[in-house]
Biopython code that builds the backbone (N, CA, C, O; Angstrom):
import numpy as np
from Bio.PDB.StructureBuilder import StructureBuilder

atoms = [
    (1, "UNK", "N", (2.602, -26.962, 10.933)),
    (1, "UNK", "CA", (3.849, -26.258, 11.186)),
    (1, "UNK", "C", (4.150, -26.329, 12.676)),
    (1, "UNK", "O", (3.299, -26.224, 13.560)),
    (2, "UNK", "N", (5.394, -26.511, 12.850)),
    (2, "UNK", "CA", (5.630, -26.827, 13.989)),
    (2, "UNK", "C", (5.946, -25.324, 14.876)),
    (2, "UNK", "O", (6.590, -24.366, 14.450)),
    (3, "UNK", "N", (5.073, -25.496, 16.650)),
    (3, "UNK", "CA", (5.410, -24.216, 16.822)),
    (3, "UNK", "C", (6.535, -23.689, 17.025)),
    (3, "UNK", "O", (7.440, -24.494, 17.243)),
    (4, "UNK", "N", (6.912, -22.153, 17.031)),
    (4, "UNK", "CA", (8.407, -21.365, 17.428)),
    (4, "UNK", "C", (8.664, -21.280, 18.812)),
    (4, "UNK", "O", (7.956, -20.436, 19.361)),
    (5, "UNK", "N", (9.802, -22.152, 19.899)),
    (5, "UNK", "CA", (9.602, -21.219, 20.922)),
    (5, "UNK", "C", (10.811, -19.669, 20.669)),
    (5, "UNK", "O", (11.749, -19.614, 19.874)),
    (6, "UNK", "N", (10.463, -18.855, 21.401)),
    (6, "UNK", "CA", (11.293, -17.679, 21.199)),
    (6, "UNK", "C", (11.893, -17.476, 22.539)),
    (6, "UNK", "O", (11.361, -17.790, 23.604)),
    (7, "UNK", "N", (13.007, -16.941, 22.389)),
    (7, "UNK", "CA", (13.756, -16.861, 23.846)),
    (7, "UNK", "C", (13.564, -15.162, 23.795)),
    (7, "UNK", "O", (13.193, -14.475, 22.843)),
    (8, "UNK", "N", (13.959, -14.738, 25.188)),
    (8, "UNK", "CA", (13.783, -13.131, 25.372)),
    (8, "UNK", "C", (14.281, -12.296, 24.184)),
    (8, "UNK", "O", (13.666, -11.324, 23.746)),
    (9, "UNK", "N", (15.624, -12.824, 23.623)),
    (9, "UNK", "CA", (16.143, -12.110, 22.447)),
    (9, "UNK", "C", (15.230, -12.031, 21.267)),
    (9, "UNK", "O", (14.709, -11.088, 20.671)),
    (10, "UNK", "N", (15.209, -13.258, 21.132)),
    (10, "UNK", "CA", (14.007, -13.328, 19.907)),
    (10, "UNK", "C", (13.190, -12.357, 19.860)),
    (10, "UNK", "O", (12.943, -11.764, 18.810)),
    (11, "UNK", "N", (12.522, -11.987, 21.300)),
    (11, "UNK", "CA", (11.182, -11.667, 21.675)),
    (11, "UNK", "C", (11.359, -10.106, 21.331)),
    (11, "UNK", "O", (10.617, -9.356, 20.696)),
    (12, "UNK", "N", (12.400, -9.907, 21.864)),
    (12, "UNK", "CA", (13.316, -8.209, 21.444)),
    (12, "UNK", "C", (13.473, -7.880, 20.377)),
    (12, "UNK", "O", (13.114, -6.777, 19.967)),
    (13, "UNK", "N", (13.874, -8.491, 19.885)),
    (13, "UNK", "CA", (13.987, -8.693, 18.140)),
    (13, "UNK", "C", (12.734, -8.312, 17.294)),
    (13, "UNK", "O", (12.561, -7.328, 16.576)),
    (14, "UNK", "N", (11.745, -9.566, 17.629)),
    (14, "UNK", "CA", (10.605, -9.477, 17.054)),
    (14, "UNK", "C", (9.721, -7.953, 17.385)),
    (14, "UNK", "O", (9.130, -7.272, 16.546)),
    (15, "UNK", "N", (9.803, -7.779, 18.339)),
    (15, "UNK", "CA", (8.926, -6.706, 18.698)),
    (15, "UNK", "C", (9.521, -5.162, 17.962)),
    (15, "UNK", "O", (8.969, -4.233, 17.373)),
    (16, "UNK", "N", (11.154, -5.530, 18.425)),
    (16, "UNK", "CA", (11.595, -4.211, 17.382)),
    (16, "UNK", "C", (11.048, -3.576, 16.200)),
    (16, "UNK", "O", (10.620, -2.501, 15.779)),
    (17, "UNK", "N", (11.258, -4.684, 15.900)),
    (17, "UNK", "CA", (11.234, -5.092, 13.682)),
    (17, "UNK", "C", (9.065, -4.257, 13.731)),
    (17, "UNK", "O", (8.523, -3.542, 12.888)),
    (18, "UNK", "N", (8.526, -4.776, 14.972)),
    (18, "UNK", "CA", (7.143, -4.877, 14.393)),
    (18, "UNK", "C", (6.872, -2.958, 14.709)),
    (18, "UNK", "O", (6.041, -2.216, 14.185)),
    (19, "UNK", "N", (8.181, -2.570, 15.988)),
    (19, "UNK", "CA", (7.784, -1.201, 15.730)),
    (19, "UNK", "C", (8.057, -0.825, 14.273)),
    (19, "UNK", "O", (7.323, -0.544, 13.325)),
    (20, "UNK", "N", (9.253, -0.914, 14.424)),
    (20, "UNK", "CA", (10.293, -0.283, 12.960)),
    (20, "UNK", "C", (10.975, -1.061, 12.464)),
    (20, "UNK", "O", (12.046, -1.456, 12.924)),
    (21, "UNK", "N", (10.342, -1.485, 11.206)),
    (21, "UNK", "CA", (10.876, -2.479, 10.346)),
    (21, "UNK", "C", (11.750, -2.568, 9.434)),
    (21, "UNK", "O", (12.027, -3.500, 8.678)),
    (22, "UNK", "N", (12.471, -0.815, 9.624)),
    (22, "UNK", "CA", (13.585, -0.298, 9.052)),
    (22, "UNK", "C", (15.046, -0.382, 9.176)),
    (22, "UNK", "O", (16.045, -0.395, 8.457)),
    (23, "UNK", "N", (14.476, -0.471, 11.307)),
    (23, "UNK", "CA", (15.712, -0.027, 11.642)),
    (23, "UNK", "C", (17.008, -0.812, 11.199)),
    (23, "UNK", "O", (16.996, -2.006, 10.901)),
    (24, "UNK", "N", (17.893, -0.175, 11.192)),
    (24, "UNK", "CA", (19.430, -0.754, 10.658)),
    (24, "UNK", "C", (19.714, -2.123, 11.592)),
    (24, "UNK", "O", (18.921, -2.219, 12.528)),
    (25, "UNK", "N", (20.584, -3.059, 11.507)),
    (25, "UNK", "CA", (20.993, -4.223, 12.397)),
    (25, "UNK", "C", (21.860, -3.258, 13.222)),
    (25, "UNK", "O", (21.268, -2.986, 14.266)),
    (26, "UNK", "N", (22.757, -2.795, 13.151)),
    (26, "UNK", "CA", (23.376, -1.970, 14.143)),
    (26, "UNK", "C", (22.263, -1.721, 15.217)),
    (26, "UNK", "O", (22.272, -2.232, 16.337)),
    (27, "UNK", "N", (21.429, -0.982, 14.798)),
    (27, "UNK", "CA", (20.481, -0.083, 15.963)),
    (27, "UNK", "C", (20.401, -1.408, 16.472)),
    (27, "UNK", "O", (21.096, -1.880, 17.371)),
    (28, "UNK", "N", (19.400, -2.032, 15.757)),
    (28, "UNK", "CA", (18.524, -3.469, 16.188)),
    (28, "UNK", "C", (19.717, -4.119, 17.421)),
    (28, "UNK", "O", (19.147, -4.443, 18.463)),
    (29, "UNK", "N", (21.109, -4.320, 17.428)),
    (29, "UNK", "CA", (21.565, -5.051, 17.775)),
    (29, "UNK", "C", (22.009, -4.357, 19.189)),
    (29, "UNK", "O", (22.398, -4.909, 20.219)),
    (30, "UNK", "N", (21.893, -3.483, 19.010)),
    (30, "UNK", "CA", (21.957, -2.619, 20.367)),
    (30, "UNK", "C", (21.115, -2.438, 20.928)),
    (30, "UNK", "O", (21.406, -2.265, 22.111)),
    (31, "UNK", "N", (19.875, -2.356, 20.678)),
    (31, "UNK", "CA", (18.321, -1.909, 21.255)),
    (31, "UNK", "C", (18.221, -3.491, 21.644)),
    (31, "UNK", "O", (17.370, -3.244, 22.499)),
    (32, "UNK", "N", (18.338, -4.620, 21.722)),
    (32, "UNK", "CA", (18.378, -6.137, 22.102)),
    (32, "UNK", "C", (19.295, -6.370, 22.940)),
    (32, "UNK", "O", (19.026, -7.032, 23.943)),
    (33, "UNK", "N", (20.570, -5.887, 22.724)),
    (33, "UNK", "CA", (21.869, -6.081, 23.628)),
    (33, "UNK", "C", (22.497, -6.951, 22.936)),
    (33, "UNK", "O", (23.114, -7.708, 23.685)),
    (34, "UNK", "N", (22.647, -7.235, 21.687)),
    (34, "UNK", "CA", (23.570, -7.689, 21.164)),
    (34, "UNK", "C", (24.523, -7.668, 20.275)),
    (34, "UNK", "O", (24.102, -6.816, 19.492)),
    (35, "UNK", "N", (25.755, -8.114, 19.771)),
    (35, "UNK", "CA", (26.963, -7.284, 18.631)),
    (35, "UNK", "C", (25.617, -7.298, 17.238)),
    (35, "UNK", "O", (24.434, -7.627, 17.147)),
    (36, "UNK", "N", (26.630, -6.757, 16.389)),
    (36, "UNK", "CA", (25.650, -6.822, 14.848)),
    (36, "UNK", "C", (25.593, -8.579, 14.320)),
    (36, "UNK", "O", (24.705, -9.297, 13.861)),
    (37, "UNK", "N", (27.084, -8.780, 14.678)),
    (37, "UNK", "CA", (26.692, -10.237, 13.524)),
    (37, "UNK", "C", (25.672, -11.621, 14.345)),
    (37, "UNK", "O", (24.988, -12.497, 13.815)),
    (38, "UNK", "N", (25.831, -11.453, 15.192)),
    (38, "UNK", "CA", (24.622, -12.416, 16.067)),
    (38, "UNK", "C", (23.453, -12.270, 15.939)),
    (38, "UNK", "O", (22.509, -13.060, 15.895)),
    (39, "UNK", "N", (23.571, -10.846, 15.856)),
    (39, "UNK", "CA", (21.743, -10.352, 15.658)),
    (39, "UNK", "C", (21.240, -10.520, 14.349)),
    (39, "UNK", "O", (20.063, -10.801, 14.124)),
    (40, "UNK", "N", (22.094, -10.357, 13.487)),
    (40, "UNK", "CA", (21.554, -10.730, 11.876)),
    (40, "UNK", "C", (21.271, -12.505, 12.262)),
    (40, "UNK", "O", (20.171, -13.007, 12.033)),
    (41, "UNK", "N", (21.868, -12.926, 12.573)),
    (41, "UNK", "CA", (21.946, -14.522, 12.387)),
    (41, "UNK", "C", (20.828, -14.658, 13.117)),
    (41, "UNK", "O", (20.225, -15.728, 13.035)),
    (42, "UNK", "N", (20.294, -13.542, 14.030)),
    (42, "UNK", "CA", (19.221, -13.993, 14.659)),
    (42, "UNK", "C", (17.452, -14.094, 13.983)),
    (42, "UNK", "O", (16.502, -14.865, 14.112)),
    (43, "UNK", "N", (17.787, -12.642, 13.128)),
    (43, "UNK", "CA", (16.636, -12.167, 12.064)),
    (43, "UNK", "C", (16.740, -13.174, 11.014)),
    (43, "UNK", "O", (15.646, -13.593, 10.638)),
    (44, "UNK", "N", (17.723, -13.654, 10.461)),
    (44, "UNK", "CA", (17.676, -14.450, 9.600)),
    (44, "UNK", "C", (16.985, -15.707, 9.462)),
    (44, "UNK", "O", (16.296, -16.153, 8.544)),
    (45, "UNK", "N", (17.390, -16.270, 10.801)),
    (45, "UNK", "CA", (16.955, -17.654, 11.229)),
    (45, "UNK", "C", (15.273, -17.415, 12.115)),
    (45, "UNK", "O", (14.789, -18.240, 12.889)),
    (46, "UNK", "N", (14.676, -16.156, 11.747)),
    (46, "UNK", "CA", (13.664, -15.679, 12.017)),
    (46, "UNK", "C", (12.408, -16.002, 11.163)),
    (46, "UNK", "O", (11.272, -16.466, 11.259)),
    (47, "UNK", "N", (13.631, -15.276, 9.919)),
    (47, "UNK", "CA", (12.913, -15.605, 8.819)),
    (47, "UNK", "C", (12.709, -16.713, 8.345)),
    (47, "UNK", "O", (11.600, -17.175, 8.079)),
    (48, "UNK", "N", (14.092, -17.411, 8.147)),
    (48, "UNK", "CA", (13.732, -18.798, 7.313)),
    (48, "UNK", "C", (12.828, -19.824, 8.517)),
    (48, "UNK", "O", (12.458, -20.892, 8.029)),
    (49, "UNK", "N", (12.529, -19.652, 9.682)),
    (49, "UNK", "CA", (11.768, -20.415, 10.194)),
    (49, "UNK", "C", (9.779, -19.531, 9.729)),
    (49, "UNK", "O", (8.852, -20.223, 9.306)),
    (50, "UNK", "N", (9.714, -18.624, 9.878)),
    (50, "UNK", "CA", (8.633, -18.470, 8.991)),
    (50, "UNK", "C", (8.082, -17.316, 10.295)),
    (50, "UNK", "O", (7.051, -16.649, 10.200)),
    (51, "UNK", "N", (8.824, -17.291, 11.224)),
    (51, "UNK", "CA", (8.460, -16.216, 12.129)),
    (51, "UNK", "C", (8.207, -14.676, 11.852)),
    (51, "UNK", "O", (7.416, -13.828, 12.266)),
    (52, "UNK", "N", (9.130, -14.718, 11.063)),
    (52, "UNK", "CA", (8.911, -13.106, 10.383)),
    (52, "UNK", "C", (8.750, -13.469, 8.953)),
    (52, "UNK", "O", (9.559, -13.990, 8.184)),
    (53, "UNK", "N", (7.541, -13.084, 8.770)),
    (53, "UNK", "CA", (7.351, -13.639, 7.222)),
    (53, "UNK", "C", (7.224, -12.418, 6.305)),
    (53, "UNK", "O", (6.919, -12.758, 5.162)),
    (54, "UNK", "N", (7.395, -10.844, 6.497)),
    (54, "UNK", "CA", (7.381, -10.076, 5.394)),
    (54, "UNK", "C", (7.660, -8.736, 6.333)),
    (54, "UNK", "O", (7.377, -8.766, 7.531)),
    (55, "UNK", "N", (8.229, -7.569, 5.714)),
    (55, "UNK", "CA", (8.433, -6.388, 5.450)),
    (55, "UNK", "C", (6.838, -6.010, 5.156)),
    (55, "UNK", "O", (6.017, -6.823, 4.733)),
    (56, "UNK", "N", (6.552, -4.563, 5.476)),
    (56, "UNK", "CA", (5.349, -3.928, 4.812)),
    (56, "UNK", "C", (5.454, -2.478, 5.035)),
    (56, "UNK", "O", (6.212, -2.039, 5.900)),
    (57, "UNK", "N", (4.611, -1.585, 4.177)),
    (57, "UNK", "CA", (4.813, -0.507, 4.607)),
    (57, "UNK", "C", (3.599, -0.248, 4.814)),
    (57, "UNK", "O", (2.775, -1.072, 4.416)),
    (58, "UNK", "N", (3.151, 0.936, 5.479)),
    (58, "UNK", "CA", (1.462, 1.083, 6.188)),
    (58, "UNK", "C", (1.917, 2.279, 5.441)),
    (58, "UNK", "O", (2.985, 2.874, 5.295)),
    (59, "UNK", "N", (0.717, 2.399, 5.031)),
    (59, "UNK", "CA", (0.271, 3.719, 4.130)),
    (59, "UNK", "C", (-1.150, 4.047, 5.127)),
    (59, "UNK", "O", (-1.994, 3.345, 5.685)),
    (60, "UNK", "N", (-0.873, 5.596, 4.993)),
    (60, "UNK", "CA", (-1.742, 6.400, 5.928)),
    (60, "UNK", "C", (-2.660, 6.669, 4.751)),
    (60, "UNK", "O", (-2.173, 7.010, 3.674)),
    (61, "UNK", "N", (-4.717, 6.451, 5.002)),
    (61, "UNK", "CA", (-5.474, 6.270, 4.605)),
    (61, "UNK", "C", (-5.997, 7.587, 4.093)),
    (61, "UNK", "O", (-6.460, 7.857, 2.984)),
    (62, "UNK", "N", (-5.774, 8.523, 5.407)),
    (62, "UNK", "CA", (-5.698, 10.147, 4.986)),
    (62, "UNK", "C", (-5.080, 10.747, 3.617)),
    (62, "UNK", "O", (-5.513, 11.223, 2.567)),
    (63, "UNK", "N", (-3.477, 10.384, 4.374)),
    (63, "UNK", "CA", (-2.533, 11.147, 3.224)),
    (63, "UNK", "C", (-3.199, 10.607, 1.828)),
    (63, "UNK", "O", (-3.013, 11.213, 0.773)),
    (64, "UNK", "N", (-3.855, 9.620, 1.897)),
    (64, "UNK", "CA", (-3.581, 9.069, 0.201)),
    (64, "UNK", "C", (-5.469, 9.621, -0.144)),
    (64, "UNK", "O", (-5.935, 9.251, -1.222)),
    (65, "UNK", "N", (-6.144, 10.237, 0.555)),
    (65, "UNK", "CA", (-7.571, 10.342, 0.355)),
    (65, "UNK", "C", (-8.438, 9.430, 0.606)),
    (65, "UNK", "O", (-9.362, 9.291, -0.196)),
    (66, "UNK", "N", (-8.388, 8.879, 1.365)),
    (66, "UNK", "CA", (-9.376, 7.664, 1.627)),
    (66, "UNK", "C", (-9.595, 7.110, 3.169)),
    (66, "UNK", "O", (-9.402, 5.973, 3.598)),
    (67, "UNK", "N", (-10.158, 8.531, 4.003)),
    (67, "UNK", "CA", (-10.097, 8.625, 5.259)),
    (67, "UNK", "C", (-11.391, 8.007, 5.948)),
    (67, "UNK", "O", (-11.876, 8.300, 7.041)),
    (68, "UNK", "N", (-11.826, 7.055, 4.994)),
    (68, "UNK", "CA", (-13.483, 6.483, 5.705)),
    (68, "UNK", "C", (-12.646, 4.721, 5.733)),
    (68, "UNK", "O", (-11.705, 4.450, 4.987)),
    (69, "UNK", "N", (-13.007, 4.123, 6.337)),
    (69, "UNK", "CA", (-13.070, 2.842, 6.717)),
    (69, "UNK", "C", (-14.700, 1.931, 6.313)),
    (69, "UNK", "O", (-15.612, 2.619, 6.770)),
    (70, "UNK", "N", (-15.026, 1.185, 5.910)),
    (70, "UNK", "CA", (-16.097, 0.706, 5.904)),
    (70, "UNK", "C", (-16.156, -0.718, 6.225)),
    (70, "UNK", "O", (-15.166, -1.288, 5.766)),
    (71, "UNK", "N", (-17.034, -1.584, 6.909)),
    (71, "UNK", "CA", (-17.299, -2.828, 7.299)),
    (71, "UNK", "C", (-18.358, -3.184, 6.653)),
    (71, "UNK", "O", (-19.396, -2.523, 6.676)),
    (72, "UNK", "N", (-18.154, -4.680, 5.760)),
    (72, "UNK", "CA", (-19.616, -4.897, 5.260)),
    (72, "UNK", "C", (-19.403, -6.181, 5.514)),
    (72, "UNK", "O", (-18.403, -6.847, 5.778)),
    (73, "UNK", "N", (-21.247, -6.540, 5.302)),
    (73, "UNK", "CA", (-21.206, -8.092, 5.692)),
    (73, "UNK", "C", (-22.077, -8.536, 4.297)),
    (73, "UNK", "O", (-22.984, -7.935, 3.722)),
    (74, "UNK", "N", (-21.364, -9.964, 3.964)),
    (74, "UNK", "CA", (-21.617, -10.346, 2.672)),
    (74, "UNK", "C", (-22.264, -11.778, 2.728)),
    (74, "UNK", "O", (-21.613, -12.582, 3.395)),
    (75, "UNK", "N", (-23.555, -12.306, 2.090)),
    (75, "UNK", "CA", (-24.183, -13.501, 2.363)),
    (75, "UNK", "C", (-24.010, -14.324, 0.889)),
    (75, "UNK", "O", (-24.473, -13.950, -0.188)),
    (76, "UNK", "N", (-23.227, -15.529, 1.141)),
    (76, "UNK", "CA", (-23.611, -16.220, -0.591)),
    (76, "UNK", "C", (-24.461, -17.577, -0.213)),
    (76, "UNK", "O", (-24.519, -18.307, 0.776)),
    (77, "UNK", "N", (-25.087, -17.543, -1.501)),
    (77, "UNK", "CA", (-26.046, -18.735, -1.348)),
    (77, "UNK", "C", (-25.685, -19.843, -1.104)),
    (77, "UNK", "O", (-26.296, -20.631, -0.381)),
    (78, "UNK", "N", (-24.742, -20.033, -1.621)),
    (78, "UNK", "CA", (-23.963, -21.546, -1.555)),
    (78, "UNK", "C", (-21.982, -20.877, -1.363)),
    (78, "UNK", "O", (-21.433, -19.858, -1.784)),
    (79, "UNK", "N", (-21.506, -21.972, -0.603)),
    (79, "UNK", "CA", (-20.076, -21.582, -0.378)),
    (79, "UNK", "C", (-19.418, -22.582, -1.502)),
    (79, "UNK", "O", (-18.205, -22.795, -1.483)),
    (80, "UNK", "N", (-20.042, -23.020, -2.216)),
    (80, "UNK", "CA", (-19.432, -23.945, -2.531)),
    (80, "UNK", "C", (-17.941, -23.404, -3.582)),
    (80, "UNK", "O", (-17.829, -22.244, -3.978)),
    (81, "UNK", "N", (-16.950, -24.467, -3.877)),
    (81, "UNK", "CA", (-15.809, -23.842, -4.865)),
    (81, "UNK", "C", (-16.543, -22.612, -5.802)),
    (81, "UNK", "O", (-16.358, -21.401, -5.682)),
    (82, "UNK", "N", (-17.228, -23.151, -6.547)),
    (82, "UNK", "CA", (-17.624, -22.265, -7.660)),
    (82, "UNK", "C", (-17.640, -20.924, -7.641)),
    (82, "UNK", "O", (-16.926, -20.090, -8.197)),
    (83, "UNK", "N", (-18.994, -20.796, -6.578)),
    (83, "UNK", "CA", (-19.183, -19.880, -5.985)),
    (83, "UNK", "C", (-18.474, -18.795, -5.356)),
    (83, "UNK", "O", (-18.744, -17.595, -5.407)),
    (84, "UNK", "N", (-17.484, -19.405, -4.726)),
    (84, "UNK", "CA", (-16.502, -18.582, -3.856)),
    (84, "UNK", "C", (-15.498, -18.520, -4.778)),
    (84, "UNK", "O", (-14.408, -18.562, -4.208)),
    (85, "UNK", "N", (-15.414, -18.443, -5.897)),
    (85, "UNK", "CA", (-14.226, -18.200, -6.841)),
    (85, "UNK", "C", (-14.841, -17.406, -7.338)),
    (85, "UNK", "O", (-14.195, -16.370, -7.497)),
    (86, "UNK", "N", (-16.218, -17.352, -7.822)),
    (86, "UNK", "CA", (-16.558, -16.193, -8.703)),
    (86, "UNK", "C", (-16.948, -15.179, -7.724)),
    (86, "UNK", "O", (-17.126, -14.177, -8.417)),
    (87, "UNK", "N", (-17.144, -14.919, -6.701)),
    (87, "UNK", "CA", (-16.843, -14.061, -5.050)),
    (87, "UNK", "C", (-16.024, -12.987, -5.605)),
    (87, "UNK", "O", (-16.306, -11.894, -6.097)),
    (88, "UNK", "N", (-14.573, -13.810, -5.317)),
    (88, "UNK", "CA", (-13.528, -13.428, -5.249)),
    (88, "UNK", "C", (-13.214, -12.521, -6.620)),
    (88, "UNK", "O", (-12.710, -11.409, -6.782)),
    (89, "UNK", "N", (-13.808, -13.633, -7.619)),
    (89, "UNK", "CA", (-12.958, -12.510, -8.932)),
    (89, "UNK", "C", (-14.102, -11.552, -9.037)),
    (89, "UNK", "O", (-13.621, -10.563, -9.590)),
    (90, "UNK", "N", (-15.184, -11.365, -8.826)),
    (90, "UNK", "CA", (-15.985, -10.033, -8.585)),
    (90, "UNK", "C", (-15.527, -9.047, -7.851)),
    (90, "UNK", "O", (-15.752, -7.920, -8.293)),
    (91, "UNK", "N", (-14.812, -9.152, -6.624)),
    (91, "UNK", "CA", (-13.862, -8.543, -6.013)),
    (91, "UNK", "C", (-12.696, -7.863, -6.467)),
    (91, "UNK", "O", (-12.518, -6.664, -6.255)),
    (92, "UNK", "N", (-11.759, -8.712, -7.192)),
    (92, "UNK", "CA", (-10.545, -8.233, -8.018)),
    (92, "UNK", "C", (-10.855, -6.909, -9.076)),
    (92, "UNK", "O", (-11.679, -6.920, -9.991)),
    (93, "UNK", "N", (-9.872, -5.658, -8.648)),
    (93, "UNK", "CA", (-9.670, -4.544, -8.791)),
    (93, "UNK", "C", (-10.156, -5.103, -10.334)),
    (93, "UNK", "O", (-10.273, -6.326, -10.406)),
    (94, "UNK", "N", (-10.441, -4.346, -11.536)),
    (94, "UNK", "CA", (-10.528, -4.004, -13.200)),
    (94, "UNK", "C", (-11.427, -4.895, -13.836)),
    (94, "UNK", "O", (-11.679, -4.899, -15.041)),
    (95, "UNK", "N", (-12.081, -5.934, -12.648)),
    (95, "UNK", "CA", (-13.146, -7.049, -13.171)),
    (95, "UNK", "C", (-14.448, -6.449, -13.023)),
    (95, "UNK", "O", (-15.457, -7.075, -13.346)),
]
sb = StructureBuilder()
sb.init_structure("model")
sb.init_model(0)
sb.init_chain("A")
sb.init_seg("    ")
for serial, (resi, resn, name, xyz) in enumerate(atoms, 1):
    if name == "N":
        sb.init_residue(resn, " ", resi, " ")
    sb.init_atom(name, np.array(xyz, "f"), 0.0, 1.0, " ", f" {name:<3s}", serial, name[0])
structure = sb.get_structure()
């Protein structure tokens, strides 16, 4: 993939969206310095280049009961395909 360069707007843009990925294009286009319809054309062509590749929402670990974090480290005998497929579906939630 070829890289993005981003110009200052871009850069305004991008950083917005990564505070608040809500905000309206209005806000957005004012918090950048620019009208609304430029600035959409700007997010847009954000997206379809692959720069902004998704929306998300962060869910707080607390609110939902699940205020521990854990790090583990995992050794397989062999990496091979097989192996690392049946990894994975050992992993998958109801398996």
């Amino acid at each position: 993939m070829p890289q993005i360069m981003l110009d200052e707007i871009d850069t305004k843009i991008v950083c917005a969206l990564q505070r608040n990925g809500r905000i309206s294009n209005f806000d957005l286009a004012a918090e950048v310095g620019l009208s609304p319809s430029p600035c959409l054309r700007r997010v847009r062509h954000l997206e379809s280049v692959g720069v902004i590749t998704d929306y998300v929402a962060l869910v707080s670990s607390e609110a939902v009961g699940l205020p521990v974090t854990a790090y583990i480290q995992v050794r397989l005998v062999s990496q091979a395909d097989r192996n690392l497929a049946d990894f994975e579906q050992a992993l998958r939630p109801g398996t």
